[in-house]
C-alpha positions as CSV (number, residue, x, y, z in Angstrom):
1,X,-20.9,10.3,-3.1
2,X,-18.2,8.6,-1.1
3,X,-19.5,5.3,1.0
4,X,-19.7,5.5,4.7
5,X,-17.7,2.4,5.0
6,X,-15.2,3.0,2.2
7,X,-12.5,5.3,2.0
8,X,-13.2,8.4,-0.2
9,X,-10.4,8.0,-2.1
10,X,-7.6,5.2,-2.8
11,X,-4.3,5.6,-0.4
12,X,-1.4,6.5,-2.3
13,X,0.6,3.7,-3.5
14,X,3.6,2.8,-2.4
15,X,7.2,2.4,-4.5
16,X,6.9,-1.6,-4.2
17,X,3.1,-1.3,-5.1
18,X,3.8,0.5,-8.3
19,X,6.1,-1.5,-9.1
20,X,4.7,-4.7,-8.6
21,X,1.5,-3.8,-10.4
22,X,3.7,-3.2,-13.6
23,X,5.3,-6.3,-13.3
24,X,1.4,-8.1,-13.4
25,X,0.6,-5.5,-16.1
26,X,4.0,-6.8,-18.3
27,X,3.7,-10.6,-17.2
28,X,0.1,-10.3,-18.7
29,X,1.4,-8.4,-22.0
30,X,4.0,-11.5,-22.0
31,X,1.2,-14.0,-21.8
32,X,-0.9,-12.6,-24.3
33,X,1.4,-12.6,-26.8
34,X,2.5,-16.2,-25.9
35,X,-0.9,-17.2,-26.6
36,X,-1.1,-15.1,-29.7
37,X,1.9,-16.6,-31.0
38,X,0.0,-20.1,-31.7
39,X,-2.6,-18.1,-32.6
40,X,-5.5,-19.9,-35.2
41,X,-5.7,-16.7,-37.1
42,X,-3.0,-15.2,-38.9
43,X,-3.7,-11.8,-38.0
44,X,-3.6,-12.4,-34.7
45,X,0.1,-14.0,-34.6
46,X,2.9,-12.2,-33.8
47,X,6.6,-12.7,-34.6
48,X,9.7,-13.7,-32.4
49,X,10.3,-9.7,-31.8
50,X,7.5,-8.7,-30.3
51,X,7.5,-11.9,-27.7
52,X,11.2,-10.9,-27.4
53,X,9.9,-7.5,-26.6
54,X,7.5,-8.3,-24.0
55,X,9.9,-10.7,-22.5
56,X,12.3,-7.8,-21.9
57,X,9.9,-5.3,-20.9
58,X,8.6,-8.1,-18.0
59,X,12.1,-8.5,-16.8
60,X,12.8,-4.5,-16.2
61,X,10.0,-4.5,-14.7
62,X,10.9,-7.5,-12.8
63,X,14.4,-5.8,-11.8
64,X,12.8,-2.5,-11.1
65,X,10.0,-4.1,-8.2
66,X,13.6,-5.9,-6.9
67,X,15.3,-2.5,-6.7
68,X,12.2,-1.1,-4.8
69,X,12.2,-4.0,-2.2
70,X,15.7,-3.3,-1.2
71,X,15.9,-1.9,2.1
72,X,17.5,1.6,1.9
73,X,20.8,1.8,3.5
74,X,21.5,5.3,5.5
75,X,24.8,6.5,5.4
């Protein structure tokens, strides 16, 4: 049952939202496997590819939130 002060459900999100909230969701991805790089327990490490990997996956999503921001141009 939907509070009386809240809204019954979320507003629809936004291009810029959407995109920003995947930039925080890859930028954490990026700085878990930072940490997991120096990790104490072997299992847990992970190689060069799979930083390189997150790295690139936090700077599409980087480019993507810029492309959202733009300010449309009408023609």
């Amino acid at each position: 049952m939907p509070t009386p002060t809240g809204p019954s459900s979320p507003p629809p999100s936004t291009p810029q939202e959407r995109a920003a909230q995947e930039v925080v969701t890859c930028f954490d991805a990026y700085a878990r496997v930072r940490a997991a790089r120096d990790g104490v327990l072997s299992s847990s490490r992970v190689g060069p590819r799979e930083e390189e990997r997150a790295f690139d996956d936090l700077q599409q999503a980087i480019a993507r939130l810029r492309t959202a921001s733009r300010p449309r141009q009408d023609q």
